[in-house]
C-alpha positions in Angstrom: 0.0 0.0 0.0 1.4 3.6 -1.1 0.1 7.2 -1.4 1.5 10.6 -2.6 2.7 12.8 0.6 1.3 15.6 2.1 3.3 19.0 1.7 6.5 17.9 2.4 8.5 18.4 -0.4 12.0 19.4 1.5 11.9 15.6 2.8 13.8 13.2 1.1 12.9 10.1 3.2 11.3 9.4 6.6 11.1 6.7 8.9 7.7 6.6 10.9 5.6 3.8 13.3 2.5 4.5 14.5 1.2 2.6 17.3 -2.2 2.7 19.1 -2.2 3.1 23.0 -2.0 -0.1 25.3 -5.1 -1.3 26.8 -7.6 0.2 29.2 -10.1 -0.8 32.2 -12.4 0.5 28.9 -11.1 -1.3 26.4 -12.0 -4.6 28.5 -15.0 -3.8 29.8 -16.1 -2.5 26.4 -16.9 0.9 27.6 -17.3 3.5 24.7 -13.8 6.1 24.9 -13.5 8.8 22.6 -11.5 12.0 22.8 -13.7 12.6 25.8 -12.8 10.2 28.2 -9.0 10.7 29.3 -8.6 7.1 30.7 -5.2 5.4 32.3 -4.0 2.5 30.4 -4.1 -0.5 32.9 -1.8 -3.2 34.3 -1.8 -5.1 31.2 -1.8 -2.2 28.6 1.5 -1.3 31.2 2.9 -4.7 30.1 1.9 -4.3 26.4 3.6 -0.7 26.7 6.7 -2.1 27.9 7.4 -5.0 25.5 6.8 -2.3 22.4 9.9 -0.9 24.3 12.5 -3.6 24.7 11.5 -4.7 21.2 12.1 -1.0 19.5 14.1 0.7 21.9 17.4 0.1 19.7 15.4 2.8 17.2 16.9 5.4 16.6 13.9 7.9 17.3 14.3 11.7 17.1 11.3 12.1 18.7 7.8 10.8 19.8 4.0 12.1 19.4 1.5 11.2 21.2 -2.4 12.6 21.5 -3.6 14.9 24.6 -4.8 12.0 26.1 -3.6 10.1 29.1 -3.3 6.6 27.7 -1.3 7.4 24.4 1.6 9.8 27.0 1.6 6.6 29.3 2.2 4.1 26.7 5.2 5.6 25.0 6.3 6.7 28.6 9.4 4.1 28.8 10.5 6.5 25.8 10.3 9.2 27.3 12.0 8.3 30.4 14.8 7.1 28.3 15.2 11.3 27.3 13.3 11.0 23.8 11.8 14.0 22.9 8.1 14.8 23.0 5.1 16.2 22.1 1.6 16.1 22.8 -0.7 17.5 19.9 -4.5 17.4 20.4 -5.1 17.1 16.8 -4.0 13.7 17.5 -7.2 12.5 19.9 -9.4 9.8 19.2 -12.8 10.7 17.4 -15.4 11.9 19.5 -18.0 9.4 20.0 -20.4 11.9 21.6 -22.9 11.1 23.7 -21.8 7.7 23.6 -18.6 8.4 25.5 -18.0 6.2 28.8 -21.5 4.4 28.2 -21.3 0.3 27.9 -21.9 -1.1 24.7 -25.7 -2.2 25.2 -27.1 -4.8 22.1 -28.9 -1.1 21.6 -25.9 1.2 21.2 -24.1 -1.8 19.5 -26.9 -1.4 16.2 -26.8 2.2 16.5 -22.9 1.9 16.5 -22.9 -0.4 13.5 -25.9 1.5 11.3 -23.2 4.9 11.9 -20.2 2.7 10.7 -22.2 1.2 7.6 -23.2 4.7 6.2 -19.4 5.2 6.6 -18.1 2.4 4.6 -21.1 3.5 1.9 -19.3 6.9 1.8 -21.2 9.1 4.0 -18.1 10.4 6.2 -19.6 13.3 6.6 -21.9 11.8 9.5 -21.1 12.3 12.7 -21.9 10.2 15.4 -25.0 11.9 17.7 -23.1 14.6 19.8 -19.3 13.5 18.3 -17.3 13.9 14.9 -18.1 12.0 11.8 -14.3 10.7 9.7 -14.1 13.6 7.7 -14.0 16.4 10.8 -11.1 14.3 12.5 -9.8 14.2 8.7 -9.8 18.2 9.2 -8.0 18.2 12.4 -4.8 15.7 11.3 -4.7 17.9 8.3 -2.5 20.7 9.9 -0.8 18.8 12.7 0.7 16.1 10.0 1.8 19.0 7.7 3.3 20.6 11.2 5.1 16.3 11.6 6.3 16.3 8.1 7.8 19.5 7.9 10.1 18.7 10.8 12.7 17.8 8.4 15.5 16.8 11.3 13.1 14.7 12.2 14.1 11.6 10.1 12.5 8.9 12.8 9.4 8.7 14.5 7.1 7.1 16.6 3.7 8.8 17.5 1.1 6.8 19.5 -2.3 7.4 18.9 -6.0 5.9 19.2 -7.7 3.3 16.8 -10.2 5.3 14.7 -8.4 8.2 14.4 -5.1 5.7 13.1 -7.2 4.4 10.2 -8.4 7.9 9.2 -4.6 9.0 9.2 -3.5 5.8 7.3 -6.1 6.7 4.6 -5.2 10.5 4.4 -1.0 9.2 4.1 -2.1 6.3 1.3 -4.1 8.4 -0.4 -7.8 6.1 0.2 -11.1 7.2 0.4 -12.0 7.9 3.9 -14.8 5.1 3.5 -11.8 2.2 3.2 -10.7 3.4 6.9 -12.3 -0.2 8.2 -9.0 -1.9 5.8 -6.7 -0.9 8.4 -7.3 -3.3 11.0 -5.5 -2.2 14.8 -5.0 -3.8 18.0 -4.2 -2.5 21.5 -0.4 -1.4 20.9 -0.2 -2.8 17.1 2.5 -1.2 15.3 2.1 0.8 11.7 5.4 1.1 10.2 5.5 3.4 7.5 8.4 4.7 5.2 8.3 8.1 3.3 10.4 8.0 0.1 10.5 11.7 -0.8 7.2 11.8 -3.2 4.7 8.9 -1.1 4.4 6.5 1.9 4.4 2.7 2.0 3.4 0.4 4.5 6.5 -2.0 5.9 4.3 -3.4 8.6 0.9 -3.8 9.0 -1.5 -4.1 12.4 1.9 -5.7 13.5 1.8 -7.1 17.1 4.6 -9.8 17.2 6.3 -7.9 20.2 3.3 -9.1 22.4 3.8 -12.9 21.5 4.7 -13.5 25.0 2.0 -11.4 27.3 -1.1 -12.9 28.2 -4.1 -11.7 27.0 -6.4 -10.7 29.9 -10.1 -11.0 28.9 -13.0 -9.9 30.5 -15.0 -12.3 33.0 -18.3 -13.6 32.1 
């Protein structure tokens, strides 16, 4: 997968991984998030946040990006400790579910949930969610903050942690799909994008890549 870049022209190659955040009492309990709920990732999303780092630690990262939100700071936080640079930009935040934030996914909110993501994938990303942002609003927000990432030109590697619906709108803007193939980019709790800019587009090197988790335990919710 490949796209044409966005305004960075001076760049001649970059090196870049995107990562979502590590799990959350939320995440497990299936409790709606959104850039509205600034949640702690939790004892395992700790242990997912700390494998990432042994495996990539030998990276040689300029610097590291996270969203305003607790959970994507705390996951790359082994980084930061370490003296990598940082920086939190807003624009990064997971969509806005709305109304919907910090509510339980009821059989009722789960149809409501899925009717909103099927006018999506029929191209209606202009929707937004009752109360939140529809695709094409968070599309509006990266827009500036990635032209801000890629003009950073001593900036050849980075790692920015982010959340999983606003990763698959990101991934479409870089590879140049239609905001309505954002479902194609499949994410797990701290998956790994790896992406490489040539100087005139981006490809893919890894994909929804989680083989530095092979040895946690998944922790599931009880019955």
């Amino acid at each position: 997968m490949n796209g044409p870049a966005q305004n960075s022209a001076k760049l001649t190659s970059k090196k870049i991984y995107i990562i979502r955040h590590g799990q959350t009492d939320y995440n497990l309990k299936g409790i709606v998030q959104g850039s509205g709920v600034d949640s702690s990732i939790n004892h395992f999303g700790i242990a997912q946040a700390q494998a990432f780092y042994q495996a990539y630690r030998h990276v040689p990262f300029n610097k590291v990006y996270t969203s305003a939100l607790r959970r994507s700071l705390e996951t790359v936080a082994p980084f930061i400790s370490d003296g990598l640079p940082h920086e939190a930009l807003p624009a990064l935040n997971e969509i806005s579910w709305g109304r919907k934030e910090g509510q339980p996914i009821t059989p009722e909110e789960d149809r409501y949930y899925h009717a909103v993501l099927d006018e999506w994938r029929k191209g209606n990303t202009s929707l937004r969610i009752e109360g939140g942002e529809s695709p094409a609003d968070v599309a509006r927000r990266l827009r500036p903050a990635w032209q801000y990432i890629m003009s950073r030109t001593d900036e050849e590697t980075i790692l920015i942690c982010m959340h999983g619906r606003v990763m698959r709108i990101l991934l479409c803007m870089l590879l140049n799909y239609p905001l309505h193939s954002m479902d194609l980019f499949e994410h797990e709790n701290l998956c790994l994008y790896q992406l490489h800019y040539t100087g005139s587009m981006f490809c893919i090197e890894k994909y929804n890549d989680t083989r530095h988790l092979n040895n946690l335990k998944p922790v599931v919710h009880p019955a």
